[in-house]
ZADO-1210 file (C-alpha; in nm, 4 decimals, padded with zeros to 6 digits):
<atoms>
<atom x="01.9225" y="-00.4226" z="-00.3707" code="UNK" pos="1"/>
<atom x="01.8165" y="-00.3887" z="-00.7330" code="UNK" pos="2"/>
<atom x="01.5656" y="-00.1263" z="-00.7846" code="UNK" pos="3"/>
<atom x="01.2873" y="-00.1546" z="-01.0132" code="UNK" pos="4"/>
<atom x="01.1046" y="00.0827" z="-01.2335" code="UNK" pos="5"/>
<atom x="00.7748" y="00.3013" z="-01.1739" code="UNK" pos="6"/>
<atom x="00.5827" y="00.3500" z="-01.4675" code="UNK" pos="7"/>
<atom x="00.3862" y="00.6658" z="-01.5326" code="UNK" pos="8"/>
<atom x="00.1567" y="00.7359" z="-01.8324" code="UNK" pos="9"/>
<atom x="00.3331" y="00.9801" z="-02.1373" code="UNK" pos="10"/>
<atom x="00.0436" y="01.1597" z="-02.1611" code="UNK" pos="11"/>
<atom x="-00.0559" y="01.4121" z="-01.8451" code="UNK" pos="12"/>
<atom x="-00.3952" y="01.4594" z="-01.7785" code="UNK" pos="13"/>
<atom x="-00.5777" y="01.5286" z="-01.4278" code="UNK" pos="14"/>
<atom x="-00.6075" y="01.2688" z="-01.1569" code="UNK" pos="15"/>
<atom x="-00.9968" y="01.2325" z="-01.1253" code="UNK" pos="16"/>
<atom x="-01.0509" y="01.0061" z="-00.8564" code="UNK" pos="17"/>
<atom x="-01.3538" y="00.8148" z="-00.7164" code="UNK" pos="18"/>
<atom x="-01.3177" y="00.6143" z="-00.4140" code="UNK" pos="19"/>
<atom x="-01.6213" y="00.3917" z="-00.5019" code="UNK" pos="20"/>
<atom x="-01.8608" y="00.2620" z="-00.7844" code="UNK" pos="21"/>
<atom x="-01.9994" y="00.5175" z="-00.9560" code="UNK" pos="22"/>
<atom x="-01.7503" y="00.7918" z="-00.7770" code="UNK" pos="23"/>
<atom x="-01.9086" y="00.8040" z="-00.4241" code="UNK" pos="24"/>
<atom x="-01.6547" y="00.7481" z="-00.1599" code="UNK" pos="25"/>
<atom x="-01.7787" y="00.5066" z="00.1158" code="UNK" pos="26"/>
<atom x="-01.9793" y="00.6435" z="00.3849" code="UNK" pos="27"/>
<atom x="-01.7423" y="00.4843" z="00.6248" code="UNK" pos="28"/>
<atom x="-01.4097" y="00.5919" z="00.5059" code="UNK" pos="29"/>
<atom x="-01.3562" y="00.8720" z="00.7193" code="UNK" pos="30"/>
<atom x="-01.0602" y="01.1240" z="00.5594" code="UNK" pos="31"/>
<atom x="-00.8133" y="01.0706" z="00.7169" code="UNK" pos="32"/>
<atom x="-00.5912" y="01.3991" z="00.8427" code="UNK" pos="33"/>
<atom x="-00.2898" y="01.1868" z="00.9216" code="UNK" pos="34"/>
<atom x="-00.2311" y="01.1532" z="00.5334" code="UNK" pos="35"/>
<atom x="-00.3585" y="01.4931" z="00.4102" code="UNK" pos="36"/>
<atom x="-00.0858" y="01.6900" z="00.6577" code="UNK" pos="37"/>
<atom x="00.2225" y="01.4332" z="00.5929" code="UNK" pos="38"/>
<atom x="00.4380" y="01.6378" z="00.3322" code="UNK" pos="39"/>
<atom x="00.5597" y="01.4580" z="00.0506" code="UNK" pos="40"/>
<atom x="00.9143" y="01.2917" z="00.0845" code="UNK" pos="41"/>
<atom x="01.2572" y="01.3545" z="-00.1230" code="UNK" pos="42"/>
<atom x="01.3172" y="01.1547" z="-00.3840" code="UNK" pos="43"/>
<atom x="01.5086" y="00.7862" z="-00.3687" code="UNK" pos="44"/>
<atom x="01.4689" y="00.4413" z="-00.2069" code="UNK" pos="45"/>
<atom x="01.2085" y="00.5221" z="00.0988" code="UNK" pos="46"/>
<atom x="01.1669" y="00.2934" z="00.4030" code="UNK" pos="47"/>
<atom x="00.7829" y="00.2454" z="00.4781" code="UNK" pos="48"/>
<atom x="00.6311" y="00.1667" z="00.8270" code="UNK" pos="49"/>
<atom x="00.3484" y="-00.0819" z="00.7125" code="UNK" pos="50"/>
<atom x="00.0569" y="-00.1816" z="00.9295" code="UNK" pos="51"/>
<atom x="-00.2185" y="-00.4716" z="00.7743" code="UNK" pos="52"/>
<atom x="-00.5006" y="-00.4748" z="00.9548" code="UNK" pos="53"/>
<atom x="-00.7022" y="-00.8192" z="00.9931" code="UNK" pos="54"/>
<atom x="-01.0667" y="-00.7116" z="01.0094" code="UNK" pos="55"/>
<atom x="-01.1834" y="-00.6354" z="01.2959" code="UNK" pos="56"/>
<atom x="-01.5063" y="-00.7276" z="01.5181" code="UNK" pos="57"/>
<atom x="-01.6620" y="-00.4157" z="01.5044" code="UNK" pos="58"/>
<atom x="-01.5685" y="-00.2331" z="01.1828" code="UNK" pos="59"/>
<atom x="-01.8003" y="00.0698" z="01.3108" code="UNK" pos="60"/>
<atom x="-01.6085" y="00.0904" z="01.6570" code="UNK" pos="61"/>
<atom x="-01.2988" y="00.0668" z="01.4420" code="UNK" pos="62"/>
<atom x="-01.3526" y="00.3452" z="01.2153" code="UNK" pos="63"/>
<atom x="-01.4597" y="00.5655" z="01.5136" code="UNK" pos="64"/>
<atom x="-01.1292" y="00.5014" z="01.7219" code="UNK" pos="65"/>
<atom x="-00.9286" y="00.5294" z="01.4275" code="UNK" pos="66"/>
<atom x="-01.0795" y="00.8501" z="01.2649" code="UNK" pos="67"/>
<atom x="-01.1454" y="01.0655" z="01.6344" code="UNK" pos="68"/>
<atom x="-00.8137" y="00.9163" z="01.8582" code="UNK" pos="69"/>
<atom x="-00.5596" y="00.7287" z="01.6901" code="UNK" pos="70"/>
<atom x="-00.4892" y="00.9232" z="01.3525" code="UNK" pos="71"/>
<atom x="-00.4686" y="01.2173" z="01.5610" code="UNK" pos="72"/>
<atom x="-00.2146" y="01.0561" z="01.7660" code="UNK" pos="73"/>
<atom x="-00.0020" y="00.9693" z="01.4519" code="UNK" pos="74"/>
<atom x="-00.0475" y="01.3287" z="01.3489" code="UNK" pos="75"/>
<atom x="00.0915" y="01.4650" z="01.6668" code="UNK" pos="76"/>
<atom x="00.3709" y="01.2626" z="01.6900" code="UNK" pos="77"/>
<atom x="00.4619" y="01.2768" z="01.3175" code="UNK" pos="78"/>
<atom x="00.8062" y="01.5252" z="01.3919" code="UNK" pos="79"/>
<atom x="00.9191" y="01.3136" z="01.6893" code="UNK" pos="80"/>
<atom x="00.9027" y="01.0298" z="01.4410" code="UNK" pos="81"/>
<atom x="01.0117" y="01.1468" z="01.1306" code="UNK" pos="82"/>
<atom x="00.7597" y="00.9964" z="00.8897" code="UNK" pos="83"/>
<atom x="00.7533" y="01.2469" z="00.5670" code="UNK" pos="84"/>
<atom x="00.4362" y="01.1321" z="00.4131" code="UNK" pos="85"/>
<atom x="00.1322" y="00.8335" z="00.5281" code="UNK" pos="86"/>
<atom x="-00.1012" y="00.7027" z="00.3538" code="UNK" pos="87"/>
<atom x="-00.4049" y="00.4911" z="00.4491" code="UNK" pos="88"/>
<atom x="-00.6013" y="00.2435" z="00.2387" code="UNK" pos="89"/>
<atom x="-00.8605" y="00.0570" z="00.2691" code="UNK" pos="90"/>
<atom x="-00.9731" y="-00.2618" z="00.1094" code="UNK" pos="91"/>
<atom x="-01.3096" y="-00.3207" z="-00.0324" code="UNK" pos="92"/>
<atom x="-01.2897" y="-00.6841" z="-00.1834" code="UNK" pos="93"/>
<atom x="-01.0530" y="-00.9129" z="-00.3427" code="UNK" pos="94"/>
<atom x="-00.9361" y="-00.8649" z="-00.7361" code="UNK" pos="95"/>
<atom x="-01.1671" y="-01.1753" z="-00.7880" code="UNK" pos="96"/>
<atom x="-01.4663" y="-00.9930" z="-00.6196" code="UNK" pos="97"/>
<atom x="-01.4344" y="-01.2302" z="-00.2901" code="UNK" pos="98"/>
<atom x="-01.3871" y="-01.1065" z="00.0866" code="UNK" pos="99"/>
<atom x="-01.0591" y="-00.9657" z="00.1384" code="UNK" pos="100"/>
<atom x="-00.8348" y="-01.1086" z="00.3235" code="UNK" pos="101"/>
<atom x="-00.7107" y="-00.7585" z="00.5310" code="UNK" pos="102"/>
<atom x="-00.9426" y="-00.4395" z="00.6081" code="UNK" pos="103"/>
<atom x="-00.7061" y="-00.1947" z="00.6177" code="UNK" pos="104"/>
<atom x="-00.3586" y="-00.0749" z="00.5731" code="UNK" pos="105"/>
<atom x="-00.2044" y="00.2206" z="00.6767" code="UNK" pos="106"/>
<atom x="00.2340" y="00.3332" z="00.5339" code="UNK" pos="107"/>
<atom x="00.4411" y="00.5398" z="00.6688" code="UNK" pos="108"/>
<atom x="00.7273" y="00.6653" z="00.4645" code="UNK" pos="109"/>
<atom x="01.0497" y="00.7721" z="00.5928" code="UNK" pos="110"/>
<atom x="01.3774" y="00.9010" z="00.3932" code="UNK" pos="111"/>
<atom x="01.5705" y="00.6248" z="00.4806" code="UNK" pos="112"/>
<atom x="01.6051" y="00.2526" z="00.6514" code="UNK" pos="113"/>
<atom x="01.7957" y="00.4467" z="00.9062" code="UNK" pos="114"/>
<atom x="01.5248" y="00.7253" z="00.9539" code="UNK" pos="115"/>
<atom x="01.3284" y="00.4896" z="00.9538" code="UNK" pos="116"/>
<atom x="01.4726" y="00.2333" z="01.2663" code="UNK" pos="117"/>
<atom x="01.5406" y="00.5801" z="01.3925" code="UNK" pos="118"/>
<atom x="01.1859" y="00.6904" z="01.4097" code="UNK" pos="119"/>
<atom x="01.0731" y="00.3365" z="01.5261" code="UNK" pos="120"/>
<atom x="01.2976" y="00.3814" z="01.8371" code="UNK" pos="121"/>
<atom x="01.1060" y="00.7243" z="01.9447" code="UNK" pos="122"/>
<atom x="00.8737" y="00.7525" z="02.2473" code="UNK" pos="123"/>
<atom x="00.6259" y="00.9055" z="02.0166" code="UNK" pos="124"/>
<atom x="00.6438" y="00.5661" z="01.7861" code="UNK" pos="125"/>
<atom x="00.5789" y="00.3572" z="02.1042" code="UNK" pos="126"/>
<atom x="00.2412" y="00.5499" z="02.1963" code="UNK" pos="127"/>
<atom x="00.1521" y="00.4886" z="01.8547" code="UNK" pos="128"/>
<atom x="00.2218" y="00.1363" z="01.8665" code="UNK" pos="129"/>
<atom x="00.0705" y="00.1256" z="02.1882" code="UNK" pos="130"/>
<atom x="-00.2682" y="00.2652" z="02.1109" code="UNK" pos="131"/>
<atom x="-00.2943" y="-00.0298" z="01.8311" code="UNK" pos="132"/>
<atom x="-00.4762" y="-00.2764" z="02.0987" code="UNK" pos="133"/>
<atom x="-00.7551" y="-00.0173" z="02.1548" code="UNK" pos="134"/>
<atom x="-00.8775" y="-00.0956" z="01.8305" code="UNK" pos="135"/>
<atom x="-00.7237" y="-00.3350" z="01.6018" code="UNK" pos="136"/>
<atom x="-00.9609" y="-00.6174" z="01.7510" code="UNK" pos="137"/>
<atom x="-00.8577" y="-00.8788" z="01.4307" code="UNK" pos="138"/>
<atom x="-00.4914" y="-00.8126" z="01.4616" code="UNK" pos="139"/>
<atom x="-00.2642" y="-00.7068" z="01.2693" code="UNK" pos="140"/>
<atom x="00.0965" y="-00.7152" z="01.0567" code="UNK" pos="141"/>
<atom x="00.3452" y="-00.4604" z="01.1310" code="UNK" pos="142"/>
<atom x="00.6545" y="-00.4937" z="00.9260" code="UNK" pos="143"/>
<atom x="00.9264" y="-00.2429" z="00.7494" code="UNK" pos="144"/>
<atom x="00.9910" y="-00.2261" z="00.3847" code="UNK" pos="145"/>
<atom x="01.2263" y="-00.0654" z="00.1465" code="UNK" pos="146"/>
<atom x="01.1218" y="00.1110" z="-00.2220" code="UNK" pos="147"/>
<atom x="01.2498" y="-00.0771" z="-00.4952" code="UNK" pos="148"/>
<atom x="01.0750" y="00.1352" z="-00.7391" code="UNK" pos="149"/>
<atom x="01.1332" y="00.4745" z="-00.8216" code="UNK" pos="150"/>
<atom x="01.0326" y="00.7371" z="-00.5189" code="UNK" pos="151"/>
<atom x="00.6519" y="00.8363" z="-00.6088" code="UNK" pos="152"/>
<atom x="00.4780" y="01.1145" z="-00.4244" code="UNK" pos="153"/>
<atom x="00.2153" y="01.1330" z="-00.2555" code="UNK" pos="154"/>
<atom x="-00.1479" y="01.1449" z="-00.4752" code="UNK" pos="155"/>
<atom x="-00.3106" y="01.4383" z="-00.5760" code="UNK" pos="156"/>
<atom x="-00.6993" y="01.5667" z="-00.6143" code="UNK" pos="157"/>
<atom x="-00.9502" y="01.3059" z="-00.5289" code="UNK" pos="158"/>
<atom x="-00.8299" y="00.9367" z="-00.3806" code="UNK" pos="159"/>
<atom x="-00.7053" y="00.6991" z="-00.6175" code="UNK" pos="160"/>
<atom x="-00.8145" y="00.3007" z="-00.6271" code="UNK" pos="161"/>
<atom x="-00.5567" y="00.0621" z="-00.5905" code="UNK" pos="162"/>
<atom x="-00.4989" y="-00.2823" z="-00.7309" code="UNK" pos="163"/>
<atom x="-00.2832" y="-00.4537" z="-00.4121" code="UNK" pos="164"/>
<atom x="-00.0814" y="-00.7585" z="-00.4484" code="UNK" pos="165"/>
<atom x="00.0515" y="-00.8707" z="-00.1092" code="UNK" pos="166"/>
<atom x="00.3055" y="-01.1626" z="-00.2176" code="UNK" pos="167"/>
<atom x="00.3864" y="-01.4289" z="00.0576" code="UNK" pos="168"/>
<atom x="00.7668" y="-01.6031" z="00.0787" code="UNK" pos="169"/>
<atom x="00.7893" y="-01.7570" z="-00.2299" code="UNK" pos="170"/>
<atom x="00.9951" y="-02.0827" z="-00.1836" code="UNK" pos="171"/>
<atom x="01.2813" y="-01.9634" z="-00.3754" code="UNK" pos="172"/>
<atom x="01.3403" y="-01.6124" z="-00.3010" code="UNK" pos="173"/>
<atom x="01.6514" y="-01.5325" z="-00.5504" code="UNK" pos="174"/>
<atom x="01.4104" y="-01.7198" z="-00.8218" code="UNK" pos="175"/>
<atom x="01.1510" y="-01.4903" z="-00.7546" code="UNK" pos="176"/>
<atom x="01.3388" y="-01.1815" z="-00.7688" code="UNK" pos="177"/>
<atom x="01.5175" y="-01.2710" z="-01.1320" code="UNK" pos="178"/>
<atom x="01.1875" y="-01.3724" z="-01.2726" code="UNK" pos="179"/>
<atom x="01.0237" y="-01.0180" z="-01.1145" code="UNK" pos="180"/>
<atom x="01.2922" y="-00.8227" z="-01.2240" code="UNK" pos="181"/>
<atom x="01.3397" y="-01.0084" z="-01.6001" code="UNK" pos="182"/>
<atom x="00.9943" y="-01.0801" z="-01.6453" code="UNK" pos="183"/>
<atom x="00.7027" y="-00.9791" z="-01.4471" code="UNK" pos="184"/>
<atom x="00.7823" y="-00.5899" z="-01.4257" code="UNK" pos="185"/>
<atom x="00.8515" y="-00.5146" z="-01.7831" code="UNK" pos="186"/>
<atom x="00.5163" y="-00.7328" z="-01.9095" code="UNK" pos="187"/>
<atom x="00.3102" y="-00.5109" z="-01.6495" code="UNK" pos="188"/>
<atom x="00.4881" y="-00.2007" z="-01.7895" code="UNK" pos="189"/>
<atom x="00.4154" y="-00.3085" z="-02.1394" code="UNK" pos="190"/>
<atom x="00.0688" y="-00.3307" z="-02.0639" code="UNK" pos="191"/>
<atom x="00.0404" y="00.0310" z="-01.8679" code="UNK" pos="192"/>
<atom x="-00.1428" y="00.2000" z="-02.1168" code="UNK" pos="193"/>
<atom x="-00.4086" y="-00.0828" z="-02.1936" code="UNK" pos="194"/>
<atom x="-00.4909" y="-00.1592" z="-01.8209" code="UNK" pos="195"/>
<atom x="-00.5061" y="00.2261" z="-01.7449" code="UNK" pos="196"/>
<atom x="-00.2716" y="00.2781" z="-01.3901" code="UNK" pos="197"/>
<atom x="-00.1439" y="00.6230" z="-01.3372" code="UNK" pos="198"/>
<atom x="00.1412" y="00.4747" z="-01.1003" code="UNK" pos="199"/>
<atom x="00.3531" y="00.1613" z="-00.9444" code="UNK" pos="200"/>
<atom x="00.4882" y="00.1274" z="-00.6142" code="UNK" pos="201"/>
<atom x="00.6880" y="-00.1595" z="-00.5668" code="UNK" pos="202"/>
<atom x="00.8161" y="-00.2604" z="-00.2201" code="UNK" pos="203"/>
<atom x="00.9849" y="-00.5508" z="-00.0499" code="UNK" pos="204"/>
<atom x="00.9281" y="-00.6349" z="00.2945" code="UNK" pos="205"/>
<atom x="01.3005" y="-00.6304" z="00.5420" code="UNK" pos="206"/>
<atom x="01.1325" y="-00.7248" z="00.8518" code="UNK" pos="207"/>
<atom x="00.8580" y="-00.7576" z="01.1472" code="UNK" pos="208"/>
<atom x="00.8414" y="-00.4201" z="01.3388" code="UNK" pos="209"/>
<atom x="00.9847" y="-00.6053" z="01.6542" code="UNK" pos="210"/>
<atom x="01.2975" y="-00.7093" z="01.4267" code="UNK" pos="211"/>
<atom x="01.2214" y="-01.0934" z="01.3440" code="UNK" pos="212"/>
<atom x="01.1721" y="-01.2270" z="00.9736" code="UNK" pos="213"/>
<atom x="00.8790" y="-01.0806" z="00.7694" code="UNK" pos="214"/>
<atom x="00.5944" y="-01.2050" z="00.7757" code="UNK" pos="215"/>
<atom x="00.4995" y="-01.1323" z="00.4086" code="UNK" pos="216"/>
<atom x="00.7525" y="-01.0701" z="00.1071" code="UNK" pos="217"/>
<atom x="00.6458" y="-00.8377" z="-00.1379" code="UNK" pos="218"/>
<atom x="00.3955" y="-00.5714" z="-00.2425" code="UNK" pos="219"/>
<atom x="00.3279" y="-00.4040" z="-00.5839" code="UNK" pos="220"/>
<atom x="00.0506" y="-00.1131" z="-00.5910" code="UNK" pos="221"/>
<atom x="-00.0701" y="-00.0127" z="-00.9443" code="UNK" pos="222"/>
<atom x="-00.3045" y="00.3539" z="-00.8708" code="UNK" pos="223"/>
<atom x="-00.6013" y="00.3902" z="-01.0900" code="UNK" pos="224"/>
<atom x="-00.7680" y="00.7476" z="-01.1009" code="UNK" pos="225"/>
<atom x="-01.0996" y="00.5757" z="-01.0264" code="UNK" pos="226"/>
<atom x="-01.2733" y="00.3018" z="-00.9139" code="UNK" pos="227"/>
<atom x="-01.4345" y="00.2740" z="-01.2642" code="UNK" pos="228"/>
<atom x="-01.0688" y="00.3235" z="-01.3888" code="UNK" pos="229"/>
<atom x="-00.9631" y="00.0436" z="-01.2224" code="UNK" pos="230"/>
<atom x="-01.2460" y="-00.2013" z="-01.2932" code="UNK" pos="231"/>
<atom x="-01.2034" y="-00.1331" z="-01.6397" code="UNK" pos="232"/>
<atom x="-00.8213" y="-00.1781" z="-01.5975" code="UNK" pos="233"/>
<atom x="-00.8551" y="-00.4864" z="-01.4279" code="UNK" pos="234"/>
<atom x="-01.1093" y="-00.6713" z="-01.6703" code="UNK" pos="235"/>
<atom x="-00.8662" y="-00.5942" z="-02.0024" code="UNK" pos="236"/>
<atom x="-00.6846" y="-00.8229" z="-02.1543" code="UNK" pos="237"/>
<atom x="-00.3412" y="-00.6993" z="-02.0774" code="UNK" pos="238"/>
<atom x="-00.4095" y="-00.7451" z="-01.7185" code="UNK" pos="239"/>
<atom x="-00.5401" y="-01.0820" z="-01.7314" code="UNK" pos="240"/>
<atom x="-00.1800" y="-01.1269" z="-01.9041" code="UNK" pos="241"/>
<atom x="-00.0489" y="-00.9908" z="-01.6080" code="UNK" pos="242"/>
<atom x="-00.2189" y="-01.1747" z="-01.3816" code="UNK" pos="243"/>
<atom x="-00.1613" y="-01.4805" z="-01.5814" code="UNK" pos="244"/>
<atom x="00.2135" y="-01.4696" z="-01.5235" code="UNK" pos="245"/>
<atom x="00.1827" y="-01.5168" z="-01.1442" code="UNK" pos="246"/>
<atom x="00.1873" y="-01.8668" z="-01.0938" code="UNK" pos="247"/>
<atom x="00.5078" y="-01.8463" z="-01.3203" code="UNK" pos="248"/>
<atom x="00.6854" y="-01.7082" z="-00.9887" code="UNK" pos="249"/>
<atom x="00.4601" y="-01.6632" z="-00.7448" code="UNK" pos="250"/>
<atom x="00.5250" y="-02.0109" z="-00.5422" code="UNK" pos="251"/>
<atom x="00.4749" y="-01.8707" z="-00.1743" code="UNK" pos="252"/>
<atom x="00.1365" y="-01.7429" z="-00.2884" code="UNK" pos="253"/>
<atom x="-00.0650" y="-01.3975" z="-00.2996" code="UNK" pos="254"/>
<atom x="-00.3396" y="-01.1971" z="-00.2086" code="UNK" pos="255"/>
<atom x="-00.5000" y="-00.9890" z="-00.4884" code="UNK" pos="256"/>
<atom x="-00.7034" y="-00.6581" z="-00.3176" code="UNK" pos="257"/>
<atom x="-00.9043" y="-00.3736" z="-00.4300" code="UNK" pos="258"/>
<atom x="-00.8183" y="-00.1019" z="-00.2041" code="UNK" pos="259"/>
<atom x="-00.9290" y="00.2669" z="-00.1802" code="UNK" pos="260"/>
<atom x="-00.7528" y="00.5756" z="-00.0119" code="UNK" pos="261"/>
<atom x="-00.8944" y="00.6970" z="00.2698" code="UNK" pos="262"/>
<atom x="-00.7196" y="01.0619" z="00.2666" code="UNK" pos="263"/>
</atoms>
């Protein structure tokens, strides 16, 4: 598989993050220990555990459960499974300010696709997957995916906001990768500085966690140091180029999300 490239600003300056308007976190977004004690993973094409959570009936219950038993139970399972880093998002609205269409999401990274099927395969993966019922009232979408960016780490300082773009199966899926790879990538890279993200990660959905055929394609995360960062980003010209350039490709559809880590 063709990898794709990351982008990262020239200039270095310090990641100060907010995870809301006007730099308060959200009173609900618990920090999450499952992400802070995951090491960061060795460079080169990573597989990632992904789990999309539909929003559930209860978002309080939710939060509890996840916060006081189930990121806990990640945590103590993390060696048995081999995961090198997690981290956990949540979304706040949709680019255009609507609903969005998931609450949360939560990655696990491992080394490899094998580490990865490896890790899947564990007892200590199958409590995990287990425990998913006792709270994920909506539903949710488990699938694997593979890097095809370059291997980022893991964010430091204060959570970063995220601009999410969850691409469905486009009709023609060898169309969609030429115009991604031609087209898409190097107009959102020429436009880095001007829309203001410190990093891309760009991954490609293989499969449904039980082994069947995704049920989503793609995924491209663009980090903003803040939320302000972000909104700024997201309202400058250069990204309304980007976005603009969708429907070019796009033809399985999207869903455009404002997410914030939850670390």
């Amino acid at each position: 598989m063709r990898r794709l490239p990351s982008w990262r600003l020239v200039t270095p300056f310090a990641l100060l993050a907010a995870c809301g308007p006007a730099g308060d976190k959200p009173a609900d977004a618990p920090a999450d220990s499952a992400a802070a004690a995951a090491p960061a993973g060795p460079p080169g094409p990573q597989a990632i555990v992904t789990v999309i959570y539909n929003m559930p009936k209860d978002t309080a219950a939710f939060e509890k459960y996840y916060r006081d038993v189930h990121l806990p139970l990640v945590s103590a399972n993390q060696q048995e499974i081999g995961f090198t880093r997690a981290d956990l998002t949540k979304f706040t609205k949709s680019l255009d300010g609507k609903k969005p269409a998931y609450y949360r999401q939560a990655e696990l990274y491992f080394p490899s696709l094998d580490a990865a099927k490896k890790g899947m395969a564990t007892p200590g993966f199958k409590k995990v997957g287990d425990d998913l019922a006792n709270f994920a009232s909506g539903g949710l979408t488990g699938l694997l995916a593979v890097e095809t960016s370059d291997a980022t780490e893991a964010s430091d300082g204060e959570p970063m906001a995220i601009a999410t773009v969850i691409y469905k199966t486009p009709k023609d899926t060898a169309a969609f990768e030429k115009y991604y790879a031609e087209t898409h990538i190097p107009l959102v890279g020429a436009n880095q500085q001007e829309i203001g993200f410190t990093k891309a990660e760009l991954t490609r959905f293989e499969s449904n966690l039980d082994g069947s055929a995704p049920a989503l394609y793609r995924q491209a995360e663009l980090y903003f140091p803040s939320m302000a960062a972000l909104e700024k980003g997201t309202a400058t010209a250069g990204f309304k180029k980007v976005a603009g350039d969708l429907p070019n490709f796009a033809t399985g559809g999207l869903d455009g999300l404002v997410a914030v880590e939850t670390r």
